[in-house]
N, C-alpha and C positions, 0 to 999 in steps of 0.2 A: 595781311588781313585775314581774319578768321573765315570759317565758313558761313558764322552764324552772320556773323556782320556783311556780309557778301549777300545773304537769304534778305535777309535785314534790309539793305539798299537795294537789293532788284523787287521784293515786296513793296517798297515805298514809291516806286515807280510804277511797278504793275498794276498796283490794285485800282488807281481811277483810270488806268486802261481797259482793265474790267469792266467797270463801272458804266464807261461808255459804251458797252459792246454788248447791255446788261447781262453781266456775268459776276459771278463771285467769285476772287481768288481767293484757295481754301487754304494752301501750302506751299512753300518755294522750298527745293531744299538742293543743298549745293554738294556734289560729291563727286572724288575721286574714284575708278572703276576701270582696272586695268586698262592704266598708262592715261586714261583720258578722261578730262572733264566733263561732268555732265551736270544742267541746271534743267531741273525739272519744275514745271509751275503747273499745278491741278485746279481747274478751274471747274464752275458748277452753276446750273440754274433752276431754278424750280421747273418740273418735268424732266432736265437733264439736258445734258449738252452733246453737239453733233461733233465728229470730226473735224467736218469743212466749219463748223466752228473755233475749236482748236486749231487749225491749220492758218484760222485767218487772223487771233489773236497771237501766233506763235511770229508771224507777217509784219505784224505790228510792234508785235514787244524787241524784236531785234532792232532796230536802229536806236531803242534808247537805252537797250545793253551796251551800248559804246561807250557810256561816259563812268562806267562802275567801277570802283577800285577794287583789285585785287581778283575779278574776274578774268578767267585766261582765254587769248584772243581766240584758242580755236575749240572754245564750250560748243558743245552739243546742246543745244537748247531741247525740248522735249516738251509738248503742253499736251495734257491729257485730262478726263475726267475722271473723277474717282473712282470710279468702279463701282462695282456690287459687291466687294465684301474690302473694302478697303478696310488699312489700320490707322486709326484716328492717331494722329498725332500733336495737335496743339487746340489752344482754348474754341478758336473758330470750327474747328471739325466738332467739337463736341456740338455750340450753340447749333451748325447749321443740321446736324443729321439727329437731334433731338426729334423722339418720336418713333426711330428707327431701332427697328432691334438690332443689340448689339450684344457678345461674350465679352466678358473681360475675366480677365486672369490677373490673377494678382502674385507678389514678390513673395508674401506672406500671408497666412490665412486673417481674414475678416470674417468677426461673424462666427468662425468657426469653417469658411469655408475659402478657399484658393479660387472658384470659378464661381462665375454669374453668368446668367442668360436673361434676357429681360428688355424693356423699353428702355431705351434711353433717356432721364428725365432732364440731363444736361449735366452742367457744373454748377455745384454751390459749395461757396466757403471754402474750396480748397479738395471738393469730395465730387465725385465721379457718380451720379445719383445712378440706380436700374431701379423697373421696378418690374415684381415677376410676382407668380400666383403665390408666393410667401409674403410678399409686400413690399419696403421701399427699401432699399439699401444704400447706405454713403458709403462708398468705399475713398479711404481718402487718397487723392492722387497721387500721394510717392509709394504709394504701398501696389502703386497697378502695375505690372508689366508690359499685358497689353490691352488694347479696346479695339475689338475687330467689329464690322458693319457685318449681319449676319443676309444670308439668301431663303428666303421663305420661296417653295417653290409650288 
């Protein structure tokens, strides 16, 4: 079984785990990492989430990692919260950290330009919106590299 399909079934389990615990899981993602597995799940809440939060959702989520196909018996689980300058990686990281500045970098110039800094306006139609003291920008999403969460300090 694939990785993605692997991220895929322990998401579909995790998330009303979440739900109960009010938390938002934001990302599952399943990787190999010298010799050993690891399954990471980022979860989140508005104001932000504790450890002994993480710790007790991490508690929970392992006995219904038993039934998953193609997960290997001795995954390192790992539950964290996103951090302060995390890189957004799929459609729910966009909607939840709308709002929040963020750089993106792009594969090819938009615009005339390879980087943006700016607010986050989300996802639309397939485009990565920012908006900064020039205005609004669609960068469309196969043309980005990356989307990082920026630290205002």
């Amino acid at each position: 079984m694939s990785n993605r399909k692997v991220e895929a079934a322990v998401a579909q389990l995790a998330e009303p785990l979440a739900e109960q615990r009010g938390l938002v899981l934001l990302d599952v993602e399943y990787r190999r990492e010298g010799g050993r597995w690891f399954l990471q799940c980022v979860v989140d809440r508005e104001g932000g989430v504790t450890m002994d939060e993480c710790a007790a959702f991490s508690e929970a989520l392992d006995p219904v990692l038993e039934g998953v196909e193609g997960l290997a018996e001795d995954v390192v689980v790992e539950v964290m919260s996103p951090g302060l300058d995390r890189t957004l990686r799929n459609d729910r990281e966009f909607a939840w950290f709308r709002g929040r500045e963020v750089e993106v970098t792009t594969y090819r110039p938009v615009d005339g330009r390879r980087r943006f800094q700016g607010r986050l306006e989300g996802l639309e139609d397939g485009h990565v919106v920012v908006t900064d003291q020039e205005g609004i920008h669609r960068i469309p999403r196969d043309a980005v590299a990356k989307t990082q969460l920026q630290v205002r300090i």
